[in-house]
C-alpha positions as CSV (number, residue, x, y, z in Angstrom):
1,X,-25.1,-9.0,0.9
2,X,-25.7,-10.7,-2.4
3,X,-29.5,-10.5,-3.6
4,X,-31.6,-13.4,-2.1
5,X,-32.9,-16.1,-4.2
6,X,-36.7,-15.2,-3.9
7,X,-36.8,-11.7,-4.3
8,X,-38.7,-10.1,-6.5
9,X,-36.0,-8.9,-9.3
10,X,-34.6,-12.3,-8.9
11,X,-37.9,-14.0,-10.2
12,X,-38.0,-11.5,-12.9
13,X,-34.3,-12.0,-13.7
14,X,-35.1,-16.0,-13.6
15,X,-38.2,-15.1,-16.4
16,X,-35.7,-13.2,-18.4
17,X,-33.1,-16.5,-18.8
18,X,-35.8,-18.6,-19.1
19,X,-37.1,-16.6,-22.3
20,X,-34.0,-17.0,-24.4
21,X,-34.9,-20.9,-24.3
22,X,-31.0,-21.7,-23.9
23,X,-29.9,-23.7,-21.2
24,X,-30.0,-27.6,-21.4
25,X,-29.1,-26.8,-25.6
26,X,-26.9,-28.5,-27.5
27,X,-22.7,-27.4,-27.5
28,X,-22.8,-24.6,-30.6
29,X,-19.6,-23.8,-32.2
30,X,-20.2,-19.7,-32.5
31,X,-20.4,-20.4,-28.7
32,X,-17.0,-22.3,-28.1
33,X,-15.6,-20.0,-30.4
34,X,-15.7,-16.9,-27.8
35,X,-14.8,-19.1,-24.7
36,X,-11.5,-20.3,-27.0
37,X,-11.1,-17.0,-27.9
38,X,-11.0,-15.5,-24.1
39,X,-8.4,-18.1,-23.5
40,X,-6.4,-16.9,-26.1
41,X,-6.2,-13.5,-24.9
42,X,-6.1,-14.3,-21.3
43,X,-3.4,-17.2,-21.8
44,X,-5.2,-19.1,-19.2
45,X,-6.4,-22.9,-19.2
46,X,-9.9,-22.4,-18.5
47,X,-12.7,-20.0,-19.6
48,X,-16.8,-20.6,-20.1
49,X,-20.5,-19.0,-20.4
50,X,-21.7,-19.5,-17.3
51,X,-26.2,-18.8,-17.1
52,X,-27.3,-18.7,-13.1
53,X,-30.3,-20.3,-12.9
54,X,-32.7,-21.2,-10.1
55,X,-30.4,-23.9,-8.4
56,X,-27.5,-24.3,-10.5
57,X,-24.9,-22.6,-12.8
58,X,-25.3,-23.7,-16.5
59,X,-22.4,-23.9,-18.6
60,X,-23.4,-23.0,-22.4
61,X,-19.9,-23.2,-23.3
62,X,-16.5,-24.4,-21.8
63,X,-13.0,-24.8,-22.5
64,X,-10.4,-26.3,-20.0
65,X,-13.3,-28.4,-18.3
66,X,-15.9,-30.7,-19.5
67,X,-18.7,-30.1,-16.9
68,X,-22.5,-29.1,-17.8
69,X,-23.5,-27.7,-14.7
70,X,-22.6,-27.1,-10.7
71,X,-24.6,-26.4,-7.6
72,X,-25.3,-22.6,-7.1
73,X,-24.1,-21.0,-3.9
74,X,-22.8,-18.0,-3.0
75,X,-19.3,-18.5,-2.2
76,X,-19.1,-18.6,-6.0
77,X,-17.4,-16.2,-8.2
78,X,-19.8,-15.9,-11.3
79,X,-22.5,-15.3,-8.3
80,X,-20.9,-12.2,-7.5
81,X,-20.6,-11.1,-10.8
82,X,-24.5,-11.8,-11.5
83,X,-25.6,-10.2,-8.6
84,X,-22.9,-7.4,-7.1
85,X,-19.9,-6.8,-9.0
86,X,-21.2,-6.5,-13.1
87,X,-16.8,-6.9,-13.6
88,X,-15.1,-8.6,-11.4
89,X,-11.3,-9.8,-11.0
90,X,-9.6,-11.8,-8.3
91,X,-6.1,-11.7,-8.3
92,X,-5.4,-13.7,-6.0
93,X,-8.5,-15.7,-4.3
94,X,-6.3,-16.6,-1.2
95,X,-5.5,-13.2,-0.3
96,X,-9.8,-12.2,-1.0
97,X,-11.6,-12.5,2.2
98,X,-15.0,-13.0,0.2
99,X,-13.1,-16.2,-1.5
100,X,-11.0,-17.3,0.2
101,X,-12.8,-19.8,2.1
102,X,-14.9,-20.9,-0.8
103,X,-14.4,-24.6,-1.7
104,X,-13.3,-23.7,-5.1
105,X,-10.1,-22.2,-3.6
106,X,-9.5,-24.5,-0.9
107,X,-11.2,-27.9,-2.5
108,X,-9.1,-29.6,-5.6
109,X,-9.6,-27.3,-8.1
110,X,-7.4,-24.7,-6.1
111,X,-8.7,-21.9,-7.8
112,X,-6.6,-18.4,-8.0
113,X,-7.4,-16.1,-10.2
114,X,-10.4,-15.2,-11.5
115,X,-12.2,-12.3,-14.3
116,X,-15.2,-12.6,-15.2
117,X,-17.8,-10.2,-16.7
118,X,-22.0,-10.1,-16.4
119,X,-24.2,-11.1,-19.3
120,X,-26.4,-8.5,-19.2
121,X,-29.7,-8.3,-20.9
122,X,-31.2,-4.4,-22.2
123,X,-33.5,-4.2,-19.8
124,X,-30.4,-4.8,-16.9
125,X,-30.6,-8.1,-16.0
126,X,-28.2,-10.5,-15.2
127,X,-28.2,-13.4,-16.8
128,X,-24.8,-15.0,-16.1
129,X,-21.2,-14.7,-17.0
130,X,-18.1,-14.9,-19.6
131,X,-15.1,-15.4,-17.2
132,X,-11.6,-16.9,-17.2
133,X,-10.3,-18.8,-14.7
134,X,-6.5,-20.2,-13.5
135,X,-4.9,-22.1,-10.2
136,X,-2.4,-19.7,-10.6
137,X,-2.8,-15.9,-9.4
138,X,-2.7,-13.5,-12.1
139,X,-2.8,-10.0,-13.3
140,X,-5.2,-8.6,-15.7
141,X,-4.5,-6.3,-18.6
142,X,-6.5,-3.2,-19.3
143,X,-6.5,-4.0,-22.9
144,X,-7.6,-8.3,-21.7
145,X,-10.5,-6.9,-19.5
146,X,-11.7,-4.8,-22.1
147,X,-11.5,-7.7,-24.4
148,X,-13.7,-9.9,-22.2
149,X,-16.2,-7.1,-21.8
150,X,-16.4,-6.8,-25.9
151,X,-17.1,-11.0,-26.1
152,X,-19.5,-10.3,-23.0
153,X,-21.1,-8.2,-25.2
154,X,-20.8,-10.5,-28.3
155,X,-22.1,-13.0,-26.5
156,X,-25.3,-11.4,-25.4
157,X,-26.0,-10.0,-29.4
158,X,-25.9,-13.7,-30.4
159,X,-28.2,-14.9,-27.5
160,X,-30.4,-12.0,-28.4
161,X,-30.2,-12.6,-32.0
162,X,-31.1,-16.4,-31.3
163,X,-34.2,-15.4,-29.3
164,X,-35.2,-12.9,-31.9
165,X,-34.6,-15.8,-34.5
166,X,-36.7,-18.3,-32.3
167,X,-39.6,-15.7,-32.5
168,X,-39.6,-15.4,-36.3
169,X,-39.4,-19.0,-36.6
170,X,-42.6,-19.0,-34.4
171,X,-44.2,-16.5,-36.2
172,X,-43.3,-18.0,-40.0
173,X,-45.3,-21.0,-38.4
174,X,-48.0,-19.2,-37.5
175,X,-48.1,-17.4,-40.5
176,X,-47.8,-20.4,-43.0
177,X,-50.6,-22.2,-40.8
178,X,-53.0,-19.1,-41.5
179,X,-52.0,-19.3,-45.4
180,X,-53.0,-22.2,-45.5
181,X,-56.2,-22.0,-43.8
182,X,-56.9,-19.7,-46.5
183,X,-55.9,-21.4,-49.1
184,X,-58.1,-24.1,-48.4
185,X,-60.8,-22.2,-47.5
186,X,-60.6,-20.6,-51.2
187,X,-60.4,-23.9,-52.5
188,X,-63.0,-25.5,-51.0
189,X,-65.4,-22.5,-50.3
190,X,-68.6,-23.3,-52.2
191,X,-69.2,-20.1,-53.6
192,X,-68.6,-19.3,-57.3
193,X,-66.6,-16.0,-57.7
194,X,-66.0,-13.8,-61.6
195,X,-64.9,-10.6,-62.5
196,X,-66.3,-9.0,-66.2
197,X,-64.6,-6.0,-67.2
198,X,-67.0,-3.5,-68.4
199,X,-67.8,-5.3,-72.0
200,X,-68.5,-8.4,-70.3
201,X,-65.1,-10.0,-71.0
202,X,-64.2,-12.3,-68.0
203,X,-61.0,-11.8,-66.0
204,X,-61.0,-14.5,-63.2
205,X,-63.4,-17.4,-62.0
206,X,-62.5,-19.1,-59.4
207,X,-62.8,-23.6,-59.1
208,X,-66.3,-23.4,-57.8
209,X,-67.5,-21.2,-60.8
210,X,-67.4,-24.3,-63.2
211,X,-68.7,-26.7,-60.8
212,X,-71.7,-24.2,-60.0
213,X,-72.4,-23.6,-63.5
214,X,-71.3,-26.8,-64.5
215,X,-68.9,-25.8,-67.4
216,X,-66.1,-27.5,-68.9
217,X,-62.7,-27.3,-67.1
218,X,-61.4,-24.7,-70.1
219,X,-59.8,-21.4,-69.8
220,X,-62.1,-18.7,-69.2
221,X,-59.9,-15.7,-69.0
222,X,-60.5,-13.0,-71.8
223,X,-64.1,-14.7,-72.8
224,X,-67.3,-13.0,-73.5
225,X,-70.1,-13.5,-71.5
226,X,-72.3,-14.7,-73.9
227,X,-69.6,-17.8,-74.8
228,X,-69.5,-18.9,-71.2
229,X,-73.4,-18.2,-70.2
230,X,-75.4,-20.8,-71.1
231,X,-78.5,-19.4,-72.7
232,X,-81.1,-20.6,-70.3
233,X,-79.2,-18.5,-67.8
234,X,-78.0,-15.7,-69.7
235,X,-81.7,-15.0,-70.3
236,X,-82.5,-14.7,-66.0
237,X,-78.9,-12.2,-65.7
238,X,-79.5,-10.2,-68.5
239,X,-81.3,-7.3,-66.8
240,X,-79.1,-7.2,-63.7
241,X,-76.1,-7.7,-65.6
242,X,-77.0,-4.2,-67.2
243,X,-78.2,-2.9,-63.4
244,X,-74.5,-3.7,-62.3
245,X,-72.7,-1.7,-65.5
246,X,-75.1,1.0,-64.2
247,X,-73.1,1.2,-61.0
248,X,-76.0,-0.9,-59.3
249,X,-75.7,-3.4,-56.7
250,X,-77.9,-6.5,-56.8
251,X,-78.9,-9.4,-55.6
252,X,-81.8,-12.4,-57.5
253,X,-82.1,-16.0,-57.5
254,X,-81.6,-17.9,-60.3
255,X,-82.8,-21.3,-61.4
256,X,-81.8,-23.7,-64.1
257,X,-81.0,-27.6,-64.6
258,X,-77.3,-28.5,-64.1
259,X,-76.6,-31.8,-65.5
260,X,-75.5,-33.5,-62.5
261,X,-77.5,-32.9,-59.8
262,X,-81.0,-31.6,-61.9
263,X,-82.9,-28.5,-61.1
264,X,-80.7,-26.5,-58.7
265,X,-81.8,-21.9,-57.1
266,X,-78.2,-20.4,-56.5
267,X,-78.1,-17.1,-55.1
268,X,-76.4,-14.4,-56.9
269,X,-74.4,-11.1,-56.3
270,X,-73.3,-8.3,-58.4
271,X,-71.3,-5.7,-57.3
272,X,-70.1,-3.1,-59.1
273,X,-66.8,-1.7,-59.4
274,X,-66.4,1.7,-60.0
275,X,-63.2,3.8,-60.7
276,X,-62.1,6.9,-58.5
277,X,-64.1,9.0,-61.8
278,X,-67.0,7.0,-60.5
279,X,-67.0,5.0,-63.5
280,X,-68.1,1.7,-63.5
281,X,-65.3,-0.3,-65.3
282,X,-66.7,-3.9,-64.2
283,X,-68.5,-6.1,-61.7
284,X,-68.0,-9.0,-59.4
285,X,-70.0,-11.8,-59.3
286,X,-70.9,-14.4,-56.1
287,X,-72.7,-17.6,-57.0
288,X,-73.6,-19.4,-53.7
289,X,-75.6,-22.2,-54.0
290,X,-79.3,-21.2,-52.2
291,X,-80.6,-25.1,-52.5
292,X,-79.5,-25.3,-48.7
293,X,-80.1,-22.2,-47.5
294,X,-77.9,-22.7,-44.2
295,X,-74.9,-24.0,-46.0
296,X,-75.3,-20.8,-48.2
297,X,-75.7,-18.5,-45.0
298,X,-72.0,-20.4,-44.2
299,X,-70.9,-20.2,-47.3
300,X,-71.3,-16.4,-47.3
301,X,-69.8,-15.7,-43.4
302,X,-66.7,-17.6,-44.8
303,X,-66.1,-15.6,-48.2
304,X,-66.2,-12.7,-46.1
305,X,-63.8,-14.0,-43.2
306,X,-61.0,-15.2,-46.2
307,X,-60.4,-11.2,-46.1
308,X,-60.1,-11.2,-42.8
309,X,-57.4,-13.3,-42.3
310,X,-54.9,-12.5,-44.5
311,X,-52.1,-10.9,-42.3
312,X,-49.8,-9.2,-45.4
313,X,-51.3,-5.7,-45.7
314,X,-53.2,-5.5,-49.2
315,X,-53.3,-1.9,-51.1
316,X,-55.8,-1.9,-54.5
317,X,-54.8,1.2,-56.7
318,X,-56.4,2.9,-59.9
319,X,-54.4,3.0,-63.0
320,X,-53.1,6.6,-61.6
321,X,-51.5,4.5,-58.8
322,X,-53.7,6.4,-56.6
323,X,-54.9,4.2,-53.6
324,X,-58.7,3.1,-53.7
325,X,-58.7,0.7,-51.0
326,X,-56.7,-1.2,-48.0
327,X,-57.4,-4.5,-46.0
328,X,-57.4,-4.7,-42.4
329,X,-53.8,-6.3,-42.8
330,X,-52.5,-3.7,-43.8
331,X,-54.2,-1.5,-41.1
332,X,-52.9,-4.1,-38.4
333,X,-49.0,-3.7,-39.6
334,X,-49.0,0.5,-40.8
335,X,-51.6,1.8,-37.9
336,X,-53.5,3.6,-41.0
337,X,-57.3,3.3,-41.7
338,X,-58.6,3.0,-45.2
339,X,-59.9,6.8,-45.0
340,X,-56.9,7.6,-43.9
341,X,-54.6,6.6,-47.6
342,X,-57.9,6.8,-49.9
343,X,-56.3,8.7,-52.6
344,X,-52.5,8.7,-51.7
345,X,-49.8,6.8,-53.6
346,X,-48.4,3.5,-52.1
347,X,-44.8,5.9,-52.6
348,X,-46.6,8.6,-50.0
349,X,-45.4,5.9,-47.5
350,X,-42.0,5.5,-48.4
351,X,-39.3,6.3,-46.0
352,X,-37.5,9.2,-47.5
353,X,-37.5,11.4,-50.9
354,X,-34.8,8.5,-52.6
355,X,-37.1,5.4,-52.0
356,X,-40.4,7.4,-52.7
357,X,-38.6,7.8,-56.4
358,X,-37.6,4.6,-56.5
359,X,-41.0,3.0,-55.9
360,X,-42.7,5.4,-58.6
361,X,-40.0,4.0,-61.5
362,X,-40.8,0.5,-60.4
363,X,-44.5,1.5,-61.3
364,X,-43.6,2.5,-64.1
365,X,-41.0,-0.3,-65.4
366,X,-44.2,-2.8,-64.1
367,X,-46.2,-1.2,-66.9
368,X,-43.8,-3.0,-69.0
369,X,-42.7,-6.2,-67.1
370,X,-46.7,-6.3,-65.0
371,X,-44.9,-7.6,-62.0
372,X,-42.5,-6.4,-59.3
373,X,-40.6,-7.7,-55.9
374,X,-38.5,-6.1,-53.5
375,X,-37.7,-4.7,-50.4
376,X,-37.4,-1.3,-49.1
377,X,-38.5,1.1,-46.0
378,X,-41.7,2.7,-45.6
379,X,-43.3,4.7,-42.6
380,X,-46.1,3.6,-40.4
381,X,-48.6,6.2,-39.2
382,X,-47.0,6.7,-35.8
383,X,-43.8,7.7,-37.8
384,X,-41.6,4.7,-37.5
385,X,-39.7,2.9,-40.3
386,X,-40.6,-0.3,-40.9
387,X,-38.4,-2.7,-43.6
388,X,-41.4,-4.3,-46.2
389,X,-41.0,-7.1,-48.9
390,X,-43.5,-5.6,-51.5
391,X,-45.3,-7.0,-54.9
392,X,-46.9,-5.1,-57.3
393,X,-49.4,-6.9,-59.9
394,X,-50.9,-5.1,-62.8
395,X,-54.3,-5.9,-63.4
396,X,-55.7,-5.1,-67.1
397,X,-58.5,-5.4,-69.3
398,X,-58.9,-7.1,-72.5
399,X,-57.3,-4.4,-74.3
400,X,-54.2,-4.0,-72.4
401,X,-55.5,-1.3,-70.7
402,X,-54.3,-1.0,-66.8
403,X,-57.4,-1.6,-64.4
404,X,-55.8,-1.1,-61.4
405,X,-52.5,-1.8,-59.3
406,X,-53.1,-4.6,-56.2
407,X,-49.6,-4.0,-53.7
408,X,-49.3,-7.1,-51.2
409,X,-46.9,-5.7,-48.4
410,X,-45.0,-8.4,-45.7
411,X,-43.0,-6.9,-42.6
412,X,-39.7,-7.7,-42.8
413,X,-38.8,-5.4,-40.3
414,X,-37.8,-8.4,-37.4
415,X,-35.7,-10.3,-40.0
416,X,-34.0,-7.0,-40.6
417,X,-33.0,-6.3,-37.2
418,X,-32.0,-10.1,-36.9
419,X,-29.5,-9.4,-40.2
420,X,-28.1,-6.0,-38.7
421,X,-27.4,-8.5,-35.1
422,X,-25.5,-10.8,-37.0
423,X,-23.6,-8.6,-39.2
424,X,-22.8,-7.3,-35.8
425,X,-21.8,-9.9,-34.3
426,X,-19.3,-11.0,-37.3
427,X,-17.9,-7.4,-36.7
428,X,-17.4,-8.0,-33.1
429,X,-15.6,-11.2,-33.3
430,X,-13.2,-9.8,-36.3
431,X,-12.5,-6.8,-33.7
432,X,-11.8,-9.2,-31.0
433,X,-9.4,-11.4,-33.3
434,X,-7.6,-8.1,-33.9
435,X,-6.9,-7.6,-30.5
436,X,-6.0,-10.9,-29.7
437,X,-3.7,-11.2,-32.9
438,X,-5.6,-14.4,-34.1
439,X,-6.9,-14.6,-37.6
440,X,-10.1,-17.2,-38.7
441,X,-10.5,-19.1,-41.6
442,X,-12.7,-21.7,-43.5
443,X,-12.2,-24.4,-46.3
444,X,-15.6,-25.4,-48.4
445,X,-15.1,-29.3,-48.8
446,X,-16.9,-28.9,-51.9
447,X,-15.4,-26.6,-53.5
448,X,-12.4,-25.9,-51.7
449,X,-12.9,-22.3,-51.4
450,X,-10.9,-20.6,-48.4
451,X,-12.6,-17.5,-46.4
452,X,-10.4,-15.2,-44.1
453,X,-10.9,-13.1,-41.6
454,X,-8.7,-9.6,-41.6
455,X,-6.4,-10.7,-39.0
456,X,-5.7,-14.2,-41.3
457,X,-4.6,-12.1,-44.1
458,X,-2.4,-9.1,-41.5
459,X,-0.6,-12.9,-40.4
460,X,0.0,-13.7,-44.4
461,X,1.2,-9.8,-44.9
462,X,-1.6,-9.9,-47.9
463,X,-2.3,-6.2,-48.1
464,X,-4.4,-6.8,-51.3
465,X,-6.6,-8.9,-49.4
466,X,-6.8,-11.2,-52.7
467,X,-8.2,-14.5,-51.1
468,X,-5.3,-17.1,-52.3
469,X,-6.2,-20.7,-53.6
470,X,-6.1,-23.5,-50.7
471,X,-2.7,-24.5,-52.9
472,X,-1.3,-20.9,-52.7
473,X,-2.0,-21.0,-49.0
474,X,0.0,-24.2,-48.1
475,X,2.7,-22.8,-50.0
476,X,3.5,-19.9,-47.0
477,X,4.7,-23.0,-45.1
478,X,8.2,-24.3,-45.4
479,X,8.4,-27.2,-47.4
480,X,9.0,-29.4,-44.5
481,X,6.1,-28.1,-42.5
482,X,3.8,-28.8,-46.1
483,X,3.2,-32.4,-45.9
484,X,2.6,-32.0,-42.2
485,X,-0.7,-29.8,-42.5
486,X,-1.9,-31.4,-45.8
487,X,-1.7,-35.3,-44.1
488,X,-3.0,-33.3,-41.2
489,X,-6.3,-31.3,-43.4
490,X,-6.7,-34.9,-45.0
491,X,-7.2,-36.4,-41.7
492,X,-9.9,-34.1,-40.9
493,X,-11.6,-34.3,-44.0
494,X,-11.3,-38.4,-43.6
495,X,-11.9,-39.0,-40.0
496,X,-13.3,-35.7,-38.7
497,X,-10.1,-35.6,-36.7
498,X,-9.6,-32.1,-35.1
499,X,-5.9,-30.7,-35.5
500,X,-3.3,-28.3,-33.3
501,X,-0.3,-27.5,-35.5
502,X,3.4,-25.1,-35.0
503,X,4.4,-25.3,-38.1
504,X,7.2,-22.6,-39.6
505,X,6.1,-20.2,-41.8
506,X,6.9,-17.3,-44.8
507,X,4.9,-14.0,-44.6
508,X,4.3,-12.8,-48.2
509,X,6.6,-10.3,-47.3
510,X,10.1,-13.3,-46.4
511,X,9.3,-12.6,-43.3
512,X,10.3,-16.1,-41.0
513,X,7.4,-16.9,-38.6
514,X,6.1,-19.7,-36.2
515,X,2.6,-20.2,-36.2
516,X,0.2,-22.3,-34.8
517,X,-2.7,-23.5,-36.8
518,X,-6.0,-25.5,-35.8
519,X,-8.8,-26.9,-37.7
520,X,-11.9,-28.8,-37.1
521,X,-14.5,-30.0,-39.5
522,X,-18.0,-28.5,-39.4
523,X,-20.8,-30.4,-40.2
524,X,-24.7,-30.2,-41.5
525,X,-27.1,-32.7,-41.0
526,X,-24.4,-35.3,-40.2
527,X,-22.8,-34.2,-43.5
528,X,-19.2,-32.8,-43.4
529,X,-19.4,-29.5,-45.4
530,X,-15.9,-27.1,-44.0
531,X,-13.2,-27.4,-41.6
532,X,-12.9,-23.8,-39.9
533,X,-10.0,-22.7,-37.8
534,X,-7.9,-20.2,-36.6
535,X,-4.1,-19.5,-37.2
536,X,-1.5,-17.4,-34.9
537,X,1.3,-15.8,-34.8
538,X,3.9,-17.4,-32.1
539,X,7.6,-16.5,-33.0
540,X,7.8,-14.1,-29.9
541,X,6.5,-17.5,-27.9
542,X,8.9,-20.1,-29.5
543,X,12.0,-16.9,-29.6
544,X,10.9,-16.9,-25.8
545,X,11.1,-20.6,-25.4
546,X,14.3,-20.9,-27.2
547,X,16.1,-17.8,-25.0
548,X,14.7,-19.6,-22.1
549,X,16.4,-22.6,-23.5
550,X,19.2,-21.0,-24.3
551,X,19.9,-19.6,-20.7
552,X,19.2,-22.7,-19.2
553,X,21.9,-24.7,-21.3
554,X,24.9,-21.6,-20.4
555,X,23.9,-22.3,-17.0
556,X,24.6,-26.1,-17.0
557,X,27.5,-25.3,-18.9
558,X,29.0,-23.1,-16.5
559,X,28.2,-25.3,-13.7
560,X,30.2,-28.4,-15.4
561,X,33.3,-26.2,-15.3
562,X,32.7,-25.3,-12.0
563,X,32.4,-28.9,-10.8
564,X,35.4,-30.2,-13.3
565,X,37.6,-27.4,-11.8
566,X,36.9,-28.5,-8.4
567,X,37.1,-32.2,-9.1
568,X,40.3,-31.3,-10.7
569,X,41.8,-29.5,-7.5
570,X,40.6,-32.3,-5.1
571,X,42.5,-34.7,-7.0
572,X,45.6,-33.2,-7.4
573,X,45.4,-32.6,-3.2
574,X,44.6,-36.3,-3.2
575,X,47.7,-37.4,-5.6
576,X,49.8,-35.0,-2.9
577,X,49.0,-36.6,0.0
578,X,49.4,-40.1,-1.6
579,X,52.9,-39.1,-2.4
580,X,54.1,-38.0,1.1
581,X,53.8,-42.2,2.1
């Protein structure tokens, strides 16, 4: 009995197609490439990706047939797949008593034989099929079933791989959108915001700073106090400035005439910054401007809400490289609390021994250079690896000296996985060419570039696997075959006219082969920019063909003679009796 269509693991099975976001998409080559491929190997006129959804099958792919959908029932092979068989193979559908009343044995398409193999998700669900179909009945091959299984398989890492690409997408949305919240929250935040080193020589000031102060739009990086201040308020900060050097936090009002908008109270902060020695080595200053006291209040919730927003995970380190203090975006993506790393090593996280080394020479090359970027794997609290893009920024004083070490970390860890999918499924799809003696290739437009797959060079007997010009190439075709796939190419680069080619052929090795060639032209963004293709090996079909022919012909022969010879004996009987009268 084949599961119903409400029951429980069918809903969930319905969630779990319905979170790849496939059906109703768009034909994709990668796609088309499998179900051409499964023909191929099966030598059978029709193949496809069948999905199961609620009330119909979905075809994501086809070949031999140009339908999008049909009705769901469960007289239908790929049902049986989804829901009872995981492989199934039908010989012949008229000897089956579970098909053999099905209307797509006894209707007009008159099917026969049928494989077909589930599309199964990792957490076991069904989500359709990858089947073969003909109106003749068959027999499958070990080595074909296992074939179909592998491009099952394949088809399933590229489906998850698309998902997994979908959700990244998302997230890189989501992400850029809280950037630039941020961004303009720094911008626009009216708070004015300076670091002095610990003689008073500025190192940052953010855009509100000069409005605030009303200063001239001028560098200020590397300048004394005293040149920026003006007097008036250099006199009011004098005594806290020296409170903060002490290591003391404070807060005062101050009051003076700015220019544009006459006598204006700004709050202001000072906070020290002290060194793991507990030496003060600076101070930050917040300017907020206290005339209206509630947009101040805002002002002030904001400034502190910028921090918490910022999703990278954020490491500030002494000059010793020696961890001082961590944002919460950096407890979100490692699981580790500040109190936890206070006085570790960004390189206490790495992965392993090699990349632990490898982080502590980029420190020190940085001295040198005062940036770095890269990738590499570091652990997260509970002990898993996770795969980081990391800057390193060297912050220093006036004197060159290093003040401290700030280490932005982004997961990359998703984008990895999605990487390791693909590479998979590239490997997957070479394997199954292998198997199915069909090599791959693709011509750059622009640069006329060919790319090969192993099979494509096995065909050419290339065992250097030195990738030939697109001139070289043509040249393994007799010259009579030449003109035939360049006029042929040129069409397809013209007219975006697809090609099917048996052409005769020279290994690099003299050895006399037919193959068959096809090519289609690729395109981004309406733009034409390869044709990709595949090439075979078919002497042992055309020496077939011909030995087929061959018989064929010796038996007509033979049957002439027989004919003659009797012709020949009925006349002379003829001539005998027409001489007795």
């Amino acid at each position: 009995m084949l599961e119903t269509y409400s029951s429980e693991r069918e809903q969930k099975r319905l969630l779990a197609l319905s979170a790849f976001n496939i059906l109703d998409t768009l034909s994709e080559k990668v796609f088309d490439d499998i179900t051409e491929l499964a023909t191929y190997i099966f030598d059978m006129p029709i193949s496809s990706i069948t999905l199961v959804d609620q009330s119909r099958l979905w075809f994501k792919s086809t070949q031999g047939f140009d339908a999008t959908e049909a009705p769901r029932n469960n007289t239908t092979f790929c049902e049986h797949v989804v829901f009872k068989e995981d492989v199934l193979v039908v010989n012949n559908a008229l000897n089956d008593e579970r098909f053999c009343d099905s209307p797509l044995v006894t209707g007009d398409l008159h099917f026969r034989f049928y494989a077909g193999v589930a599309l199964k998700t990792s957490d076991g669900y069904n989500l359709g099929t990858l089947c073969v179909t003909d109106i003749k009945p068959r027999k499958v091959k070990d080595h074909q079933l296992k074939a179909l299984s592998q491009l099952a398989r394949q088809v399933m890492v590229l489906l998850e791989s698309k998902k997994k690409e979908a959700t990244i997408h998302d997230l890189n949305i989501a992400l850029n959108n809280e950037i630039n919240i941020v961004t303009n929250i720094t911008e626009n935040i009216p708070a004015g915001v300076s670091y002095w080193d610990k003689n008073l020589i500025c190192q940052y000031v953010n855009k509100a700073f000069y409005t605030l102060l009303d200063l001239p739009q001028a560098p200020l990086f590397g300048k004394r106090h005293k040149e920026i201040t003006p007097k008036s308020i250099a006199n009011q900060t004098k005594p806290y400035v020296s409170k903060a050097l002490n290591g003391e936090r404070c807060e005062f009002d101050l009051t003076f005439e700015v220019m544009t908008k006459g006598k204006c109270t700004y709050h202001v902060k000072y906070v020290p910054d002290v060194n793991k020695q507990q030496e003060v080595i600076g101070f930050f200053s917040f300017i907020i401007d206290y005339s209206d006291k509630r947009r101040a209040l805002e002002s002030k919730e904001i400034l502190a809400s910028v921090f918490e927003k910022v999703s990278d995970a954020i490491i500030m380190a002494d000059a010793n490289f020696s961890i001082e203090s961590v944002n919460k975006g950096f407890t979100d993506i490692t699981g580790y609390e500040e109190a936890d790393v206070i006085g570790f090593m960004p390189a206490d996280l790495a992965r392993d021994q090699k990349e632990k080394r490898m982080l502590l020479d980029v420190v020190e090359a940085i001295n040198v250079t005062g940036k770095w970027k890269g990738d590499l794997w570091l652990t997260k609290k509970n002990g898993a690896p996770f795969y980081v893009l990391i800057t390193i920024d060297v912050i220093r004083d006036e004197k060159g000296s290093i003040l401290f070490y700030v280490t932005t970390l982004k997961d990359l860890t998703e984008r990895e996985k999605v990487q390791d999918a693909l590479l998979s499924a590239t490997n997957m799809l070479n394997r199954a060419g292998e198997l199915a003696k069909v090599g791959g290739w693709e011509l750059d437009i622009e640069t006329n570039q060919l790319v090969w797959t192993k099979e494509t060079f096995l065909i050419h007997e290339l065992d250097d696997h030195k990738m030939p010009t697109l001139e070289e190439a043509i040249e393994f075709y007799l010259p009579e075959a030449r003109p035939i796939l360049m006029d042929a190419m040129e069409a397809c680069k013209k007219d975006n006219t697809p090609y099917d080619l048996e052409l005769p052929f020279i290994s690099a090795k003299s050895k006399h082969l037919w193959v068959r060639c096809c090519g289609e032209m690729v395109t981004q963004n309406g733009q034409p920019v390869k044709i990709s293709g595949v090439i075979q090996d078919i002497t042992q079909k055309k020496e077939d063909g011909n030995n087929r022919l061959q018989v064929a012909i010796e038996q007509r022969n033979t049957l002439i003679r027989e004919v003659h010879h009797r012709i020949k004996n009925n006349l002379q009987g003829v001539s005998g009796i027409l001489s007795n009268f």
